[in-house]
Residue, then its C-alpha position, 0 to 999 in steps of 0.5 A: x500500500x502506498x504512502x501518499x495520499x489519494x487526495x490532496x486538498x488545496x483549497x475550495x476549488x484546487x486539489x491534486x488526486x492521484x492519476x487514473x488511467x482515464x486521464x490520458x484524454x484530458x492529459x493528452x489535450x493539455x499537452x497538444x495545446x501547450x506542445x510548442x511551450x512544453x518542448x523547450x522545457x520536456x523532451x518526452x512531450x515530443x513522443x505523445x502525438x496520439x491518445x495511445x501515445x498519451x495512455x501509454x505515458x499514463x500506464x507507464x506512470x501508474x506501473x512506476x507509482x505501484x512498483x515505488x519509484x514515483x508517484x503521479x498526481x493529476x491538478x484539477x482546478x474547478x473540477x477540470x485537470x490543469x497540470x501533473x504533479x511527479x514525485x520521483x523517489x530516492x533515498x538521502x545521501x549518508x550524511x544528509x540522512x544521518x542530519x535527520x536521524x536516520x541511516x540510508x536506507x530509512x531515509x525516503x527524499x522526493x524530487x518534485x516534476x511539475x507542469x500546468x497548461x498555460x492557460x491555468x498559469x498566472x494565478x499561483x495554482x502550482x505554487x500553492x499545489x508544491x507548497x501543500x504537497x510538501x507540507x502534507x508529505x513532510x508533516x506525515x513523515x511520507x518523505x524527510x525531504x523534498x528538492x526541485x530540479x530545474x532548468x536555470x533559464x525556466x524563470x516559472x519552475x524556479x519562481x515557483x521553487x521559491x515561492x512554495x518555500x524551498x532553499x536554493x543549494x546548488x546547480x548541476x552543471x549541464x543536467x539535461x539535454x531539452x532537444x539539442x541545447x543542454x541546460x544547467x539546473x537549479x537544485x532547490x530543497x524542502x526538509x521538515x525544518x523549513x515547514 
């Protein structure tokens, strides 16, 4: 049985649920209407071209989510979907996890990927998502730390890192290659201390 909750209430009208295999229409509508701004940012989204591209992502997800290597929320503002949430799952380095009392193999970190439609952006709804999600997943002791990972040049992901309460630590030097540039990330981090 999983860790994570089901749902994650935000507020009146924002919530996050885990994903379903039904979503892969709303998903795959989300990411044709935002392909040309998602592919600066995510290589994948090139590959979902169809539905069965698009359901194939979403059994891809739910089979990481029952073997415990991620865990994959869906956004839904007013009842409608508007963006994922990915909770990819590693153990803290040694020291890291002794900082928090507990050997390597105790220790559970989460790195956060996140995407909205554009259409839902300006408004702060990611920002509140990460900024609840964590607090949920660090006061229930699910995970001892949450760190976000994003490309240097991606002004809204790191916006939202700082503004949902995360401590910037340091960069990776070319972390990922987004079609042919490769780019540097920012590395920003959550631990039960900064809740």
């Amino acid at each position: 049985m999983s860790p994570f909750p089901n749902t994650v209430m935000i507020d009146d009208v924002l919530m996050l649920r885990d994903l379903k295999d039904s979503d892969h229409v709303p998903l795959f509508e989300i990411i044709q209407h935002n392909k040309d701004f998602f592919a600066h940012k995510m290589n994948w989204v090139r590959t979902i071209t169809n539905l069965t591209d698009a359901y194939g992502f979403v059994l891809a997800s739910l089979a990481d989510m029952r073997a415990g290597i991620s865990y994959t929320y869906v956004m839904l503002a007013e009842q409608q979907v508007v963006g994922v949430i990915i909770i990819y799952l590693s153990r803290l380095s040694g020291k890291t996890a002794q900082d928090h009392g507990k050997n390597q193999a105790e220790s559970r970190s989460g790195r956060l990927g996140y995407w909205l439609d554009q259409r839902a952006g300006g408004r702060g709804l990611m920002t509140r998502c990460v900024q609840t999600l964590s607090d949920t997943l660090l006061n229930s002791c699910v995970l001892d730390q949450v760190a976000i990972h994003c490309a240097t040049d991606n002004l809204a992901s790191n916006k939202v890192a700082r503004a949902a309460g995360f401590t910037y630590t340091h960069d990776i030097k070319q972390a990922e290659v987004i079609g042919v540039r490769t780019v540097d990330h920012h590395v920003y981090v959550r631990d039960p201390a900064g809740v």
